[in-house]
Backbone as numpy.savetxt, mean C-alpha at the origin, in Angstrom:
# Nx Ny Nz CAx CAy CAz Cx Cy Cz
8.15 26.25 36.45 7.94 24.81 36.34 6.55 24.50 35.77
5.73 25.41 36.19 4.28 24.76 35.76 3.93 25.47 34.36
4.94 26.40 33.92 4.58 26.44 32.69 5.56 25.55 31.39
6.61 24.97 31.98 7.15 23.83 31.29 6.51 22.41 31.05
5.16 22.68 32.29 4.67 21.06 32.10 3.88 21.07 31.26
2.62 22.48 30.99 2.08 22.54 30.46 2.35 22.70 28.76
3.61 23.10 29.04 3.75 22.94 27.36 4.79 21.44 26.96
4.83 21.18 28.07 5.49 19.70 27.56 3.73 18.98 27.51
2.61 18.83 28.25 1.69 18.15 28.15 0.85 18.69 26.47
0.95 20.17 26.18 0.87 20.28 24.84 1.38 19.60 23.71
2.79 19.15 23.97 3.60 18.74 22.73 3.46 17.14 22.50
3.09 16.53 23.94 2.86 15.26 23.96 1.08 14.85 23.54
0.49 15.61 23.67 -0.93 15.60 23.11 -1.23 15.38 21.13
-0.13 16.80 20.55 -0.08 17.15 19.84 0.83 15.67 18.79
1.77 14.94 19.82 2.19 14.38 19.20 1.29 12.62 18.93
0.71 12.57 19.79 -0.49 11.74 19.79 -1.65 12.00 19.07
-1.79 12.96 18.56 -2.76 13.38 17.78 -2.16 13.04 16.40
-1.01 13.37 16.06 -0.57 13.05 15.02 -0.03 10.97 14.09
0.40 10.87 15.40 0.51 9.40 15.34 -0.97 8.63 15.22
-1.59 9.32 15.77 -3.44 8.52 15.19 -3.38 8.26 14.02
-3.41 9.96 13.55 -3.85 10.07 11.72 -3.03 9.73 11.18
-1.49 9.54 11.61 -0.89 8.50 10.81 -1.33 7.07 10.73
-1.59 6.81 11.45 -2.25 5.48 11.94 -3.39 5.46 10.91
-4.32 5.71 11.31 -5.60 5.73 9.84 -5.00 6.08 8.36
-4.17 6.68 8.28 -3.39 6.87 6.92 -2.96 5.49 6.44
-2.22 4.46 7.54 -1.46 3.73 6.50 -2.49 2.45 6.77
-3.45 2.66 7.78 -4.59 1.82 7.59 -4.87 1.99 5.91
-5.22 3.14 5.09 -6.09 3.53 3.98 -5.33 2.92 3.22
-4.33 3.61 2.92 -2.78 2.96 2.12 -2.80 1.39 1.93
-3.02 0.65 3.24 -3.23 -0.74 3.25 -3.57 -0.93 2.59
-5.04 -0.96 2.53 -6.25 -1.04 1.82 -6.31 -0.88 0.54
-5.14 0.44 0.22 -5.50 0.16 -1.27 -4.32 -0.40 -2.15
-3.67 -0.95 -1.31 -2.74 -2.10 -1.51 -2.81 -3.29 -1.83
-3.64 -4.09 -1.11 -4.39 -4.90 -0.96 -5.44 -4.96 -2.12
-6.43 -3.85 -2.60 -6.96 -3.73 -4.00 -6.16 -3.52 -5.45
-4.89 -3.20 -5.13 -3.86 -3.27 -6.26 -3.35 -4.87 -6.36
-2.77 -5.58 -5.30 -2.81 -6.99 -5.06 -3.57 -7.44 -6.08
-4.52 -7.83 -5.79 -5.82 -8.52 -5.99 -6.19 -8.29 -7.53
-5.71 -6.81 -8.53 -6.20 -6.75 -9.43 -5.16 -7.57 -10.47
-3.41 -7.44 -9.89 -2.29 -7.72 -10.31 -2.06 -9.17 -10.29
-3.24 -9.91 -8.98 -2.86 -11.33 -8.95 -2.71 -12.29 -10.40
-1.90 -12.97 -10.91 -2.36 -13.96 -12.14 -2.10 -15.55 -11.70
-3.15 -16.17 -11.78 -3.52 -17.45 -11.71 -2.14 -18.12 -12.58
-1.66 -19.57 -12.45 -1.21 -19.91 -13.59 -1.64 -20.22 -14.82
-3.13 -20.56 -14.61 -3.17 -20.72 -16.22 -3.12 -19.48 -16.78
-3.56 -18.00 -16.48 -3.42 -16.91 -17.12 -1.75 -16.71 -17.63
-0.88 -17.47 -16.90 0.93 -17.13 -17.36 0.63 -18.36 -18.21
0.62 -19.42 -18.45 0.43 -20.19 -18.96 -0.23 -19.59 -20.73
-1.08 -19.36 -20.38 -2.07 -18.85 -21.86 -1.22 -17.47 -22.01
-0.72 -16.61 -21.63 -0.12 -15.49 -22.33 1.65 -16.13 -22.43
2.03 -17.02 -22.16 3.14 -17.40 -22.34 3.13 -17.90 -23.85
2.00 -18.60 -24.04 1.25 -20.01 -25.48 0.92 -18.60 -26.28
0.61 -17.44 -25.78 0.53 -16.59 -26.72 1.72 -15.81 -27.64
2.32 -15.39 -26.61 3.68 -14.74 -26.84 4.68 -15.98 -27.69
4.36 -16.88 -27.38 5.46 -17.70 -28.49 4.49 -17.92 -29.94
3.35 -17.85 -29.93 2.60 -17.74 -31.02 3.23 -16.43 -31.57
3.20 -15.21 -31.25 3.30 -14.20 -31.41 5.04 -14.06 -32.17
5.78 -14.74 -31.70 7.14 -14.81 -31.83 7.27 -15.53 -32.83
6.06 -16.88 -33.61 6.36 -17.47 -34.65 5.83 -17.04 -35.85
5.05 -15.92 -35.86 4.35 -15.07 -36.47 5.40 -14.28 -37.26
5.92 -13.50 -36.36 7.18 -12.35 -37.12 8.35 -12.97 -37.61
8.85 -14.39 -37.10 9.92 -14.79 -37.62 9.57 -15.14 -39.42
């Protein structure tokens, strides 16, 4: 018995150890989610002005 607890108190340690650094992992991940966000954001006037472009662009080749 007391060597079942001890390796059940191993596996439950081990598995808490792991769920941390998952934990700080998708903290990081967040993060650089959040900096992909932010670079991808477009205002409307930016759709606006590449929209006024692209039909410029389209009266060009016709």
């Amino acid at each position: 018995m007391d060597l079942i607890t001890k390796f059940l108190l191993i596996v439950l340690i081990i598995s808490f150890l792991t769920m941390y650094l998952m934990n700080i992992r998708i903290k990081q991940l967040r993060s650089e989610l959040d900096d992909l966000r932010d670079r991808v954001t477009f205002t409307g006037e930016e759709l606006m002005r590449l929209a006024s472009d692209i039909e410029d662009f389209k009266r060009i080749q016709i």
